[in-house]
N, C-alpha and C positions, 0 to 999 in steps of 0.2 A: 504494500500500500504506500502511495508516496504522500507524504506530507511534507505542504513548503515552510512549515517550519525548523522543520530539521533541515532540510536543504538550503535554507536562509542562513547561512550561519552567522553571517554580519555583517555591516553596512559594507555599500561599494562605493569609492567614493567615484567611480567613472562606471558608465552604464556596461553590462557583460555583452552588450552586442552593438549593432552598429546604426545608435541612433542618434540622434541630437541630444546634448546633453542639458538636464534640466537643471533651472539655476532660483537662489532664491532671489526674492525681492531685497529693495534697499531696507534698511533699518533706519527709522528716523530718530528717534531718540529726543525728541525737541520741545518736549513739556506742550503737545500743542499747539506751538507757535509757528510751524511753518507749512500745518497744515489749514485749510480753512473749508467752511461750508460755501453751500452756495449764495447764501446771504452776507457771509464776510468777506468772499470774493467780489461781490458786487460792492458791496458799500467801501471796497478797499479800492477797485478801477473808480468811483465818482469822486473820492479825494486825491486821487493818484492814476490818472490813467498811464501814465508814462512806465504804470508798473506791469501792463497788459503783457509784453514778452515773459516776464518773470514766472505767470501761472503758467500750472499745466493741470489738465485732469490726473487724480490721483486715486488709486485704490487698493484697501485693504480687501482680507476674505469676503469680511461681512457684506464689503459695501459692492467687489463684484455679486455676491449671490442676491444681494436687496436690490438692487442695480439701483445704487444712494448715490450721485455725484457729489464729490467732493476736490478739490484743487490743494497741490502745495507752491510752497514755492522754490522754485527747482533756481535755485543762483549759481549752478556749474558755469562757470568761466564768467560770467555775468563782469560786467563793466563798468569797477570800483566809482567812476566819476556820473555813471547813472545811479547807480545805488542811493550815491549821497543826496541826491533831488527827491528821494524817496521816504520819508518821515515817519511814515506809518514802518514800511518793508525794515528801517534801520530799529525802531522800536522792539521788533517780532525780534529779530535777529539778537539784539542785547539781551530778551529775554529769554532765546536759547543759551545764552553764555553763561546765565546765572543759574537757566535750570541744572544743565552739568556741571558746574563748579560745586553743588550743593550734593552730586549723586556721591554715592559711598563705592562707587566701583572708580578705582581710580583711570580705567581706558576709558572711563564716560569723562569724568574728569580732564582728563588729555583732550577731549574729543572736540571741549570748551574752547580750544585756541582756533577753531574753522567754525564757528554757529552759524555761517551763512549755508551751510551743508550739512546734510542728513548725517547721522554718524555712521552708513553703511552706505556708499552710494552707486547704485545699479541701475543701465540703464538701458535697455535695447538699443539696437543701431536699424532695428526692421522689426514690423509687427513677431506678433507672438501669441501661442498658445499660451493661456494662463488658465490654474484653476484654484482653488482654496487648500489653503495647508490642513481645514478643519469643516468637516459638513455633515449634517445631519444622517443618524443611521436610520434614520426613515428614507432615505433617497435610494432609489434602484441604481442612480447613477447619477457620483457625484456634478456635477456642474462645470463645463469646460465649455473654453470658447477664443474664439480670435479675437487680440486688440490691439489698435494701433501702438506703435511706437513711442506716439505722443502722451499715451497713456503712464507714468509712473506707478511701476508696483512695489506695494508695500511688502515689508517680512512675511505676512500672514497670507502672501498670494508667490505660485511658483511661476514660473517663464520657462515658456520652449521655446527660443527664438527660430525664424527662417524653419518652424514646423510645418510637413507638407500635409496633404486632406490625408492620405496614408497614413502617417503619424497621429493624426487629429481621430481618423476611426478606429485606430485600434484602441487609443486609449481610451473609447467611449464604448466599445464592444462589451459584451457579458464577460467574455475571456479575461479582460483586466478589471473587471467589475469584483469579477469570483476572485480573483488573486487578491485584489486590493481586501477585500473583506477576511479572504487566510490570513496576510500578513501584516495588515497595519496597526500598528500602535494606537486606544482610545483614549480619547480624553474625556473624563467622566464616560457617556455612553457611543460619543459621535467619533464618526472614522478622524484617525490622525493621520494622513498620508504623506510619509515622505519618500523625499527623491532616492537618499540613500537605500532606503529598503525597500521600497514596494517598487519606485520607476527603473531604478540599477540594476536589478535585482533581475527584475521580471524577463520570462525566457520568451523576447518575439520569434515570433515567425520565420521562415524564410520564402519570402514569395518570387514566381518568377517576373521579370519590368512586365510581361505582360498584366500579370495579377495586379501587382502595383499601380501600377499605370489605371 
């Protein structure tokens, strides 16, 4: 009788076959402040629109499965002499530097000397397969889907970048449905899915370009 538990014996930290490899979201770390609703991104473009490049849509687990929009603000390479025209964006940003200066892990601490930046910063360069680190064990099948680029994911959401429809149905098939439910880790009762062990792990296929295709 095969059971994938025993044959899981431990995390991979690269997939066992030949797929795209899945990545986590950034970490923000920012008490907060560098993400916003859709009401504080508006009321932040009518004091500031000059701050309009700086949003981006942004999403955690929750907020792909509620489909909640939400925006941060993404200041990667951002343009120290536009910044400072920015009153509100420089306020957010100080009060990232005080949140981590107050944390008791001293790499959040460190992480205080850049507050204009997430303290994990991941970014796609090309849309992506994303789905939730954590999702109801009432679902037959957790939640996955394609999103732009433009989109920022959070820790609590995974990325398969430059994923083909190939890749997209197998992870939505019964096949990796059953696997993910042998092998993944729960939290309280709902699936924990991760890359290391359930997407690494997992024995695909080998189809012919015909099949594929």
């Amino acid at each position: 009788i095969f059971h994938p538990h025993l044959w899981v014996k431990s995390p991979k930290s690269k997939p066992i076959c030949d797929v795209p490899e899945m990545l986590n979201g950034g970490k923000p770390a920012e008490g907060g402040n560098l993400i916003l609703t859709v009401e504080e991104k508006d009321d932040l473009l009518k004091k500031e629109p000059q701050a309009a490049p700086f949003l981006r849509p942004f999403m955690m687990g929750k907020d792909f499965i509620d489909r909640r929009p939400r925006y941060c603000l993404w200041l990667v390479n951002a343009e120290p002499a536009i910044l400072k025209k920015c009153k509100e964006i420089k306020n957010r940003v100080e009060l990232v530097r005080e949140f981590r200066l107050k944390s008791k892990k001293a790499a959040t601490q460190k992480k205080a000397d850049t507050p204009t930046l997430f303290d994990e910063v991941r970014e796609c360069e090309s849309d992506y397969v994303a789905l939730p680190k954590v999702s109801s064990q009432n679902r037959r099948y957790i939640p996955m889907d394609y999103l732009s680029k433009d989109i920022i994911a959070g820790d609590k959401l995974f990325m398969i970048p430059n994923a083909s429809l190939y890749i997209f149905g197998i992870l939505m098939s019964n096949v990796h449905m059953a696997w993910m439910r042998t092998v993944a880790g729960r939290l309280k009762s709902d699936y924990s899915y991760s890359s290391t062990v359930v997407y690494n792990n997992f024995p695909w296929p080998t189809p012919t370009p015909a099949q594929r295709a």
